[in-house]
Backbone bond lengths (Angstrom), bond angles and torsions (degrees), N, CA, C in turn:
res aa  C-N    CA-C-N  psi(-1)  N-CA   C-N-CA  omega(-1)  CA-C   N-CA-C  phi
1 X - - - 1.460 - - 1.528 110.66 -
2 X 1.446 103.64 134.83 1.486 94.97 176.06 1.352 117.84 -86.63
3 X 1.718 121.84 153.47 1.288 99.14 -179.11 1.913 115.12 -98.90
4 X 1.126 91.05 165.14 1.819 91.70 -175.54 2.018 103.61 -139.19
5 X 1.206 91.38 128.20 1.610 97.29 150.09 1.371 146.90 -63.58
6 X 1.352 131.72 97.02 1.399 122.28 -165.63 1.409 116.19 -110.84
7 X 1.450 131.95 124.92 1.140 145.80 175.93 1.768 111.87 -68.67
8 X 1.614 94.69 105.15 2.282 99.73 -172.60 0.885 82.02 -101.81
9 X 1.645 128.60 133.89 1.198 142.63 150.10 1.776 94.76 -74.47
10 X 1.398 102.18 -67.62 1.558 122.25 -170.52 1.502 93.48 123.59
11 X 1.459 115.57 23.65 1.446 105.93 -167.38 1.749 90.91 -111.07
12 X 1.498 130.23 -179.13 1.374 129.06 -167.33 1.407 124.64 -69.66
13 X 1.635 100.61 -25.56 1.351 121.87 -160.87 1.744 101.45 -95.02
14 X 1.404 101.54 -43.36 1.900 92.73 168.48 1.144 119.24 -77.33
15 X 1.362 118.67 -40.85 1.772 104.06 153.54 1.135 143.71 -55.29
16 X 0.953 130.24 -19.82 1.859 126.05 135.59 1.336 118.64 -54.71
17 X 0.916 123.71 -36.55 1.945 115.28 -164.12 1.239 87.14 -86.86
18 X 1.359 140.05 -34.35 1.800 145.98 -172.77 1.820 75.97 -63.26
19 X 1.416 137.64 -73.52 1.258 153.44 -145.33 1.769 94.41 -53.80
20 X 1.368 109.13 -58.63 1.676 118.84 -179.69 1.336 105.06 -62.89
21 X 1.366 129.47 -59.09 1.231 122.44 174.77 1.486 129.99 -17.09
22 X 1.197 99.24 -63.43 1.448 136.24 166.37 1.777 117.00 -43.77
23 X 1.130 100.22 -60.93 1.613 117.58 -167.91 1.674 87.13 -78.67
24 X 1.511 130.24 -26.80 1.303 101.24 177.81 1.548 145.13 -99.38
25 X 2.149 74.73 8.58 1.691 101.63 162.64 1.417 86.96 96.21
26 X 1.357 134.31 53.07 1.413 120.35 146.19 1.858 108.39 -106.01
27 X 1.152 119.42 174.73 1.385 138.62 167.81 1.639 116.93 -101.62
28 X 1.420 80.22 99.18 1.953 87.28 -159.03 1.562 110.31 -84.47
29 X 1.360 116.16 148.46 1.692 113.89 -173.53 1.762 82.11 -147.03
30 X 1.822 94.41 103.75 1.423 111.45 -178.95 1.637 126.87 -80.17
31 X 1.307 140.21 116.18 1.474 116.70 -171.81 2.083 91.75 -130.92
32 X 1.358 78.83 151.15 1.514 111.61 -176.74 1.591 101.35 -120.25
33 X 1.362 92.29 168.08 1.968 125.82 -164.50 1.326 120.11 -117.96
34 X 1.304 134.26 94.37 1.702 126.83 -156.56 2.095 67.11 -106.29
35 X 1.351 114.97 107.95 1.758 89.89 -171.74 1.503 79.70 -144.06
36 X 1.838 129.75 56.71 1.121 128.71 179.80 1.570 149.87 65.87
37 X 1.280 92.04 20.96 1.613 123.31 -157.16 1.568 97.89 -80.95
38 X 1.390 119.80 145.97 1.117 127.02 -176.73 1.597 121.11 -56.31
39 X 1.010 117.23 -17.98 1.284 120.73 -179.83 1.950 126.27 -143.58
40 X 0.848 139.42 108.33 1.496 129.12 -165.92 1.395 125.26 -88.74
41 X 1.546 104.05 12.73 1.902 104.43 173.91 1.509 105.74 -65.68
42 X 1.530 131.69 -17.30 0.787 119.90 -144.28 1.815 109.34 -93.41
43 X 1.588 86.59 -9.81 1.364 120.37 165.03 1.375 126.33 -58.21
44 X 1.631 97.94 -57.77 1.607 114.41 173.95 1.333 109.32 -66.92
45 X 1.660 122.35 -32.31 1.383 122.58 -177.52 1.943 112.42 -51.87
46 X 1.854 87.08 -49.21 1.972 102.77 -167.00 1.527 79.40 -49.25
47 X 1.587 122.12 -89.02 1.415 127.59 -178.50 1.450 101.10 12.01
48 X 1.256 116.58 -91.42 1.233 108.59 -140.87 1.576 110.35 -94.14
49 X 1.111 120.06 5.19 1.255 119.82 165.06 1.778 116.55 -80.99
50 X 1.137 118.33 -26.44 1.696 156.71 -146.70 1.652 79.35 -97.54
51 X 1.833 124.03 -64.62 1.528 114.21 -177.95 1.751 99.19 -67.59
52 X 1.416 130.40 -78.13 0.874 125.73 -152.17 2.143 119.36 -51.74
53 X 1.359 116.79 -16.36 1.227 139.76 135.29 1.795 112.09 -38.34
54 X 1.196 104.77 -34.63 1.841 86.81 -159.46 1.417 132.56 48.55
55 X 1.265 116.61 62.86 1.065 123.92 -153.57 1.676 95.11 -108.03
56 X 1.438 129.94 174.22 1.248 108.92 -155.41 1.629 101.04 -106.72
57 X 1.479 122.37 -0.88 0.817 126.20 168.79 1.847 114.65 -165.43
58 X 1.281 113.28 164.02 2.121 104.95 -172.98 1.688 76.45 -166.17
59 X 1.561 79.95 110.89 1.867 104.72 154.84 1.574 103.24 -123.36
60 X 1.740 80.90 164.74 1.613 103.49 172.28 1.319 109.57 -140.98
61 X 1.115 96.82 129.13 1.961 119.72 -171.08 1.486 82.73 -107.31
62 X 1.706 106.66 126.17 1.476 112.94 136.15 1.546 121.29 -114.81
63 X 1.354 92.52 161.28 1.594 124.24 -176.58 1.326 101.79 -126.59
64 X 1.604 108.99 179.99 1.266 108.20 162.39 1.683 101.09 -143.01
65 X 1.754 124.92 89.63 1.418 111.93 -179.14 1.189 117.61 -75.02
66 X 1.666 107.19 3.14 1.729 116.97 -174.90 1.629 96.11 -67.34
67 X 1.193 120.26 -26.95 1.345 121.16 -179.16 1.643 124.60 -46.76
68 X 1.651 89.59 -40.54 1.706 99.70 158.79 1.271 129.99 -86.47
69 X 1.234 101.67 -30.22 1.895 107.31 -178.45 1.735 100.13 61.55
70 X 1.435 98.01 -163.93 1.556 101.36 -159.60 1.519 109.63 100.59
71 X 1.270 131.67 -30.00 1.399 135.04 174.18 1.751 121.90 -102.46
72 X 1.202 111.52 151.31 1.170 109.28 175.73 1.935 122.46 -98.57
73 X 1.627 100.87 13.86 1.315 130.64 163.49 1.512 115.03 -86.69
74 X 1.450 114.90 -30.88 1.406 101.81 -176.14 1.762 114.05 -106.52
75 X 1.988 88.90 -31.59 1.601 95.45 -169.01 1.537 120.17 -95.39
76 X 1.289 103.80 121.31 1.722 90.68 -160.78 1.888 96.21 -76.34
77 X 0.858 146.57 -1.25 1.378 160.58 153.03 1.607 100.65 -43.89
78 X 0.943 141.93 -7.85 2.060 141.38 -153.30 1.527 86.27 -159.37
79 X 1.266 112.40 124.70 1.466 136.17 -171.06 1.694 101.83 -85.99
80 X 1.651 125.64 137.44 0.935 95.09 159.96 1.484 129.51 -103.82
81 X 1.495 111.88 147.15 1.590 102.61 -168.68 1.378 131.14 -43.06
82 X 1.260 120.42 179.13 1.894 113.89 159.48 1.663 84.02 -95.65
83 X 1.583 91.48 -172.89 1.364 104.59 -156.05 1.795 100.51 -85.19
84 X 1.669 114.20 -22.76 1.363 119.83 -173.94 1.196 111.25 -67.30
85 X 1.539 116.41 -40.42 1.137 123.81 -166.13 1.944 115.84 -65.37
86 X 1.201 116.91 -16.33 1.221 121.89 175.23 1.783 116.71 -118.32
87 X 1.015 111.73 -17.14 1.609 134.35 -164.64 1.680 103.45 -19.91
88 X 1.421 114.39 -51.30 1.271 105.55 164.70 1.362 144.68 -77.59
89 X 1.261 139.49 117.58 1.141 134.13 -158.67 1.425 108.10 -69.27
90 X 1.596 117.79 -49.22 1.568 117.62 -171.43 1.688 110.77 -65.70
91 X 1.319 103.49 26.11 1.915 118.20 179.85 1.926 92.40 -95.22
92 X 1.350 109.60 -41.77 1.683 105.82 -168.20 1.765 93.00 140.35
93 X 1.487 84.74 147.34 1.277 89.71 138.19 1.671 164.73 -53.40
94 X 1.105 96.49 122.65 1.597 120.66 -163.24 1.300 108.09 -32.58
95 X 1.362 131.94 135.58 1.837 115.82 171.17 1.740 100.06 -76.06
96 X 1.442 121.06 9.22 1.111 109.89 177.44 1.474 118.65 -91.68
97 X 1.622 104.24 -1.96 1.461 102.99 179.66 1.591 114.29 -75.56
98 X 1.395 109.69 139.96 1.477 103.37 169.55 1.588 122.09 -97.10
99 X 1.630 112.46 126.02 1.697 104.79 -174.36 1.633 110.89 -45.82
100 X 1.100 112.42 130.12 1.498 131.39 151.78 1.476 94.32 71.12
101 X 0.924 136.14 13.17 2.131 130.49 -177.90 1.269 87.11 -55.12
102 X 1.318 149.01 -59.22 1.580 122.54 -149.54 1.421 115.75 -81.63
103 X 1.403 102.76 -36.09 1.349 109.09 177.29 1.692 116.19 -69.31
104 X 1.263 111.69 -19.18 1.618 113.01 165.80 1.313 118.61 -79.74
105 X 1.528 111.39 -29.15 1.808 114.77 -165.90 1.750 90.99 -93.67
106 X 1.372 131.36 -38.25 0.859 106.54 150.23 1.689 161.71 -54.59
107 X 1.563 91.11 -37.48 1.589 91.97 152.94 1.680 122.30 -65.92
108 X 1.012 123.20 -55.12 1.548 124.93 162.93 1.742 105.97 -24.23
109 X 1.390 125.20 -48.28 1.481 114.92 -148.80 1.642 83.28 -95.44
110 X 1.162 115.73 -34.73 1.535 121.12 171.63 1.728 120.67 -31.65
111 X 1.506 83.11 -61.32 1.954 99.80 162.23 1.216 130.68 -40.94
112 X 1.594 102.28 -68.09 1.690 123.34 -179.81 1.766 102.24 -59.78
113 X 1.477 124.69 -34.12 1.525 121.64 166.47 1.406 111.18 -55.23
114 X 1.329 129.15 -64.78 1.215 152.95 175.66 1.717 87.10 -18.49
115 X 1.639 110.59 -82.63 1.379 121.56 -170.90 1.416 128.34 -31.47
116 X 1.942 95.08 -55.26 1.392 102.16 176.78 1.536 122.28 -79.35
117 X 1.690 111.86 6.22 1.360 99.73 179.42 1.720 107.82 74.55
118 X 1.420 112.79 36.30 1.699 107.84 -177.00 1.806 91.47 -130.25
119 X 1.059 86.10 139.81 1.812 106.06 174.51 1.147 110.56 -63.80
120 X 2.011 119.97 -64.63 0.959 109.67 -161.28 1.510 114.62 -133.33
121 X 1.540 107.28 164.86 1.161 125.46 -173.10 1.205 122.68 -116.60
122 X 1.198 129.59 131.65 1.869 137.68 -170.39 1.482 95.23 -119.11
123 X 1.521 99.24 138.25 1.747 116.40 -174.01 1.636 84.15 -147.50
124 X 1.797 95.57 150.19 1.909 101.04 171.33 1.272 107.91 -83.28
125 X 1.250 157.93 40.40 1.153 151.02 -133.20 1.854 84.68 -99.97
126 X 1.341 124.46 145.99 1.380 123.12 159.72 1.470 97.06 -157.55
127 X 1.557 100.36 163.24 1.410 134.40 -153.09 1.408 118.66 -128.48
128 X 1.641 96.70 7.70 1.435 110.48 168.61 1.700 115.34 -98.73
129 X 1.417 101.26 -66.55 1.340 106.27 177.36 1.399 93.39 -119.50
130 X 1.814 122.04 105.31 0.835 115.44 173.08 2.015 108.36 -143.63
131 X 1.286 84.73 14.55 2.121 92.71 157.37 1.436 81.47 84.93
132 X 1.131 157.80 0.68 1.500 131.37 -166.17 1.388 101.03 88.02
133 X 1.164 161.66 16.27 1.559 140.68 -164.05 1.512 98.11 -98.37
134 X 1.138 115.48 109.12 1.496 107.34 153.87 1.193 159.38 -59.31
135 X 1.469 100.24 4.61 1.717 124.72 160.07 1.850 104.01 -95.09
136 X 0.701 114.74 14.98 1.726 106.92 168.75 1.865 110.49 -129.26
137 X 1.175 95.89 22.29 2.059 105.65 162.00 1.394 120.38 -90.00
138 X 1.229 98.44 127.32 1.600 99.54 169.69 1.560 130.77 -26.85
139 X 1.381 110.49 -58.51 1.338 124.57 156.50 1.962 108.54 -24.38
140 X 0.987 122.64 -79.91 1.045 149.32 -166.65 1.408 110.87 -47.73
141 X 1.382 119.19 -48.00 1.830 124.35 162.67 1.379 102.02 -70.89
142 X 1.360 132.15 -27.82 1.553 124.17 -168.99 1.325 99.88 -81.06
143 X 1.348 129.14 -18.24 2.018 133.60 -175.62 1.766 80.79 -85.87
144 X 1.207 122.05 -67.44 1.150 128.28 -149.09 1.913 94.92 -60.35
145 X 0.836 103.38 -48.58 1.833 98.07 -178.43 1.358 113.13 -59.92
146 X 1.029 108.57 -38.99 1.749 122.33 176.38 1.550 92.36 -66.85
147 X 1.053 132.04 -78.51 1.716 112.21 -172.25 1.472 126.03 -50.25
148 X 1.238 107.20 -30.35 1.627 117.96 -171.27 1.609 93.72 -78.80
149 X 1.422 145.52 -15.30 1.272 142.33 152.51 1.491 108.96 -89.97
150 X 1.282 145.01 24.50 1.204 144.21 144.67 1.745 123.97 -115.11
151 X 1.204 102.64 -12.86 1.243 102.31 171.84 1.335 120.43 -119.53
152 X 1.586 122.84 33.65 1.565 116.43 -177.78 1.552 96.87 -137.65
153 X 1.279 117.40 149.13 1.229 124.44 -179.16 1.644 96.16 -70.17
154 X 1.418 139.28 -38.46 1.525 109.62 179.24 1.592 110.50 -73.27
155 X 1.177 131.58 -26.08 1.676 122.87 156.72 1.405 135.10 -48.88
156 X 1.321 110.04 -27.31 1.310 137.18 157.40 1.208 115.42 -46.69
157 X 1.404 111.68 -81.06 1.360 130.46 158.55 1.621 134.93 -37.20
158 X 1.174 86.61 -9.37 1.887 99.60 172.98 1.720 107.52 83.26
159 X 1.195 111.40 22.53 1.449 113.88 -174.94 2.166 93.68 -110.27
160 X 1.038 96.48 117.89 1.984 111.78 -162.60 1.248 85.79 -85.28
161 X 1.520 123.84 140.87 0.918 149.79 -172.14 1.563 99.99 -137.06
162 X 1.684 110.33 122.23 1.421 126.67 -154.91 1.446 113.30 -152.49
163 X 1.779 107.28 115.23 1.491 137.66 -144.32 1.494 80.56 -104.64
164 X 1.664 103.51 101.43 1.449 110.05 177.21 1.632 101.99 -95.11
165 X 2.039 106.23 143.99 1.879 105.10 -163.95 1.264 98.06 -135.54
166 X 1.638 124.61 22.81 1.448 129.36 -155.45 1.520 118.98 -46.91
167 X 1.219 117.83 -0.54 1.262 123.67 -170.36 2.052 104.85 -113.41
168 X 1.551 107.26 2.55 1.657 101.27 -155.19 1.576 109.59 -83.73
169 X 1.302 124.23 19.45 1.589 142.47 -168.54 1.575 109.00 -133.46
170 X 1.396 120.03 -7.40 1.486 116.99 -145.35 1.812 89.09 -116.47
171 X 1.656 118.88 121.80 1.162 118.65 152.82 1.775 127.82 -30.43
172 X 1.061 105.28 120.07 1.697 95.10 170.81 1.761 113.82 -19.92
173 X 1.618 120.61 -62.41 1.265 130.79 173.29 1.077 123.89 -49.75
174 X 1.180 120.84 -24.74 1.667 154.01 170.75 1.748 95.90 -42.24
175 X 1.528 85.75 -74.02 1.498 113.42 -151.61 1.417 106.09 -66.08
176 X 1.698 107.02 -33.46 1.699 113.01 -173.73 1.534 87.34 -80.20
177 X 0.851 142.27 -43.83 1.724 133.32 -179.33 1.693 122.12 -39.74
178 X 1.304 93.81 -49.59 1.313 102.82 171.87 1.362 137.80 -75.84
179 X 1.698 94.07 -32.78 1.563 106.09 164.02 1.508 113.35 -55.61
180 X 1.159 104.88 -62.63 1.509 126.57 172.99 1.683 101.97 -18.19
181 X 0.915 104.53 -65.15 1.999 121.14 -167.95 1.458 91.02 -57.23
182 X 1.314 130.78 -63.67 1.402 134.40 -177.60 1.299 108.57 -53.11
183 X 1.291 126.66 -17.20 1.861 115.67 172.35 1.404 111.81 89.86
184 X 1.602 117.15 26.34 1.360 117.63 158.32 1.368 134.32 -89.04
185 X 1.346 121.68 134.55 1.440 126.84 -165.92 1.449 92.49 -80.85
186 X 1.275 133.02 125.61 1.482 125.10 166.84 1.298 119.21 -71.71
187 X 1.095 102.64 -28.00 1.996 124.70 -166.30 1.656 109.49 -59.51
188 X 1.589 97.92 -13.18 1.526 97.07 179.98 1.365 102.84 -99.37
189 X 1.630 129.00 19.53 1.361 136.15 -133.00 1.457 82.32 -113.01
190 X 1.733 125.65 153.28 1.350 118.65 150.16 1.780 114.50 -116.96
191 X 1.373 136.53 111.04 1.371 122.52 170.59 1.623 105.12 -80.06
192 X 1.336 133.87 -47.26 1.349 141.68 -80.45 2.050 79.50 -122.12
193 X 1.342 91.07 123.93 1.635 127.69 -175.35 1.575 104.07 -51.45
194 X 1.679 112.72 -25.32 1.478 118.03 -142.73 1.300 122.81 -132.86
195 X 1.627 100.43 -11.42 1.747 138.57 -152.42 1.530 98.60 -43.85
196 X 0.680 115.84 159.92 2.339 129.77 -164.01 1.749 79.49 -119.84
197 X 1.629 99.56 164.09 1.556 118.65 -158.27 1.341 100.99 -78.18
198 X 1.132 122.25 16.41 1.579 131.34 -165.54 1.774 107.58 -116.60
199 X 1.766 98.88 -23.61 1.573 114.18 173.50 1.577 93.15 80.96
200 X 1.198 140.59 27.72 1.610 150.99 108.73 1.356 126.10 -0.59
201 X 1.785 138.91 77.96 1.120 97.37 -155.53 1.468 98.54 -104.54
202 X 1.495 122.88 -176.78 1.716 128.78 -150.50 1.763 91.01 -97.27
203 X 0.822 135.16 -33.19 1.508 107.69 177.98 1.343 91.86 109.95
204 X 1.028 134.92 -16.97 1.536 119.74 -135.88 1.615 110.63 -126.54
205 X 1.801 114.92 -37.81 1.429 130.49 -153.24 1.848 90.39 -73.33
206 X 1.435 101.85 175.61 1.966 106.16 168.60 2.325 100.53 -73.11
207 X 1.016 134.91 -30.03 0.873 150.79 -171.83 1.761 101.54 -53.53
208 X 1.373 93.57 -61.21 1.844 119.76 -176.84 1.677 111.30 -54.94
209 X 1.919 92.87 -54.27 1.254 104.65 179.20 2.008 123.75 -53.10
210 X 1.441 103.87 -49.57 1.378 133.11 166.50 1.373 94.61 -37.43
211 X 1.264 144.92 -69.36 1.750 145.46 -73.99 2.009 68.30 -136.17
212 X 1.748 116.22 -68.72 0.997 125.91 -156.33 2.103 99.62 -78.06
213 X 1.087 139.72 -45.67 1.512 126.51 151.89 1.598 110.75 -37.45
214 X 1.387 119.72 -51.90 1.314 122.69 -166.55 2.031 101.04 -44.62
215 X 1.197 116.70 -57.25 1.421 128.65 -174.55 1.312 105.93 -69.89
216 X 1.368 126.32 -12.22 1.443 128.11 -171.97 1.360 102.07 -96.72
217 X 1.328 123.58 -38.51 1.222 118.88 170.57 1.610 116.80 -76.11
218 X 1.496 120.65 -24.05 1.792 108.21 -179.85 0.964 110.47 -118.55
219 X 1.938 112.22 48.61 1.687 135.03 160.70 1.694 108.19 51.46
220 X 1.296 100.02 33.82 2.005 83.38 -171.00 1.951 85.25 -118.32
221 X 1.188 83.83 169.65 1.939 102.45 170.66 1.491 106.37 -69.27
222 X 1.652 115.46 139.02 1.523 104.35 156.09 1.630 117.20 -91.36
223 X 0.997 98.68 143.14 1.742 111.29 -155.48 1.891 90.12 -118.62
224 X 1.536 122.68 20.29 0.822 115.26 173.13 1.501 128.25 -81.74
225 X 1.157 155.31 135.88 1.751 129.47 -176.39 1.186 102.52 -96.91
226 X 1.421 112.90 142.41 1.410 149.99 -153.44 1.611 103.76 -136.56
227 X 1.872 106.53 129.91 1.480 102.00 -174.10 1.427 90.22 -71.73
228 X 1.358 100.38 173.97 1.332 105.05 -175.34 1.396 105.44 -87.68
């Protein structure tokens, strides 16, 4: 089995690609981001999806990007929106985007590959419903793959290092469809921008909105909990 790096949010979209990973016969070594985020169930969520997976290994790297702020993920000072209030993307970018998070969590998982001697890496990144963020474009893993084979001694070495995005074409509904087939409970899933210490999510954020269309489009129940 080859081994691969997989990026757990604990959110819906990395738990499927963790799910494909899997189903396509790699040996997955999962890492998560304690990197100042408004809320940390989402932490406990990767956890325990990451054990009940059997996965061959689940770290957590912290940072702190709250250090920069600029987001309404790290700085509790920046409100985060409801989902109406931004709904269109060609309005701008979201204050929910965080500067450079992919390109950092990716270099990080880049590393920990490096270590274990694994080529490749799977991230949920998609290009359908993906809020406006400009670190989750196609473009953007194709720069990033191209550097991560110029700047690592196994790229060097002629050993290809390959930024797997299997999900970056696939409707939210898409994606819950498929998960679905693979035998994932979503309900242990966290999207939600806003989630209460209970992992509750608000109904309300673009995250929530995404999460709750996503199930509307691939005819299944949301099994997510919602404050009341």
């Amino acid at each position: 089995m080859r081994k691969a790096v997989v990026l757990l949010s604990g959110g819906l979209d990395s738990t499927t690609v963790l799910a494909l990973a899997q189903a396509t016969g790699y040996d997955c070594y999962t890492i998560s981001f304690d990197y100042g985020q408004r809320h940390n169930f989402e932490l406990e969520a990767a956890a325990a999806i990451a054990a009940q997976a059997a996965v061959a290994a689940h770290k957590v790297i912290r940072l702190d990007l709250g250090a920069i702020g600029g987001s309404a993920l790290t700085d509790p000072d920046i409100a985060v929106p409801q989902a109406a209030q931004h709904s269109d993307v060609a309005s701008g970018i979201p204050v929910t985007y965080v500067p450079a998070r992919n390109t950092v969590f990716l270099s990080l998982a880049l590393g920990w590959a490096e270590v274990l001697g694994a080529q490749d890496i799977f991230i949920g990144v998609n290009a359908v419903d993906y809020s406006g963020y400009p670190d989750c474009r196609p473009a953007f893993i194709e720069a990033f793959e191209h550097v991560a084979n110029l700047a690592t001694k196994a790229g060097v070495e002629g050993l290809q290092m390959t930024i797997h995005t299997p999900l970056i074409a696939m409707s939210k509904g898409e994606i819950i469809q498929a998960g679905s087939e693979l035998g994932i409970d979503y309900g242990r899933t966290v999207s939600c921008y806003r989630a209460d210490e209970a992992g509750r999510a608000c109904g309300r954020c673009d995250a929530c909105h995404l999460r709750t269309a996503g199930f509307e489009q691939a005819g299944l129940p949301d099994p997510t909990p919602y404050l009341s």
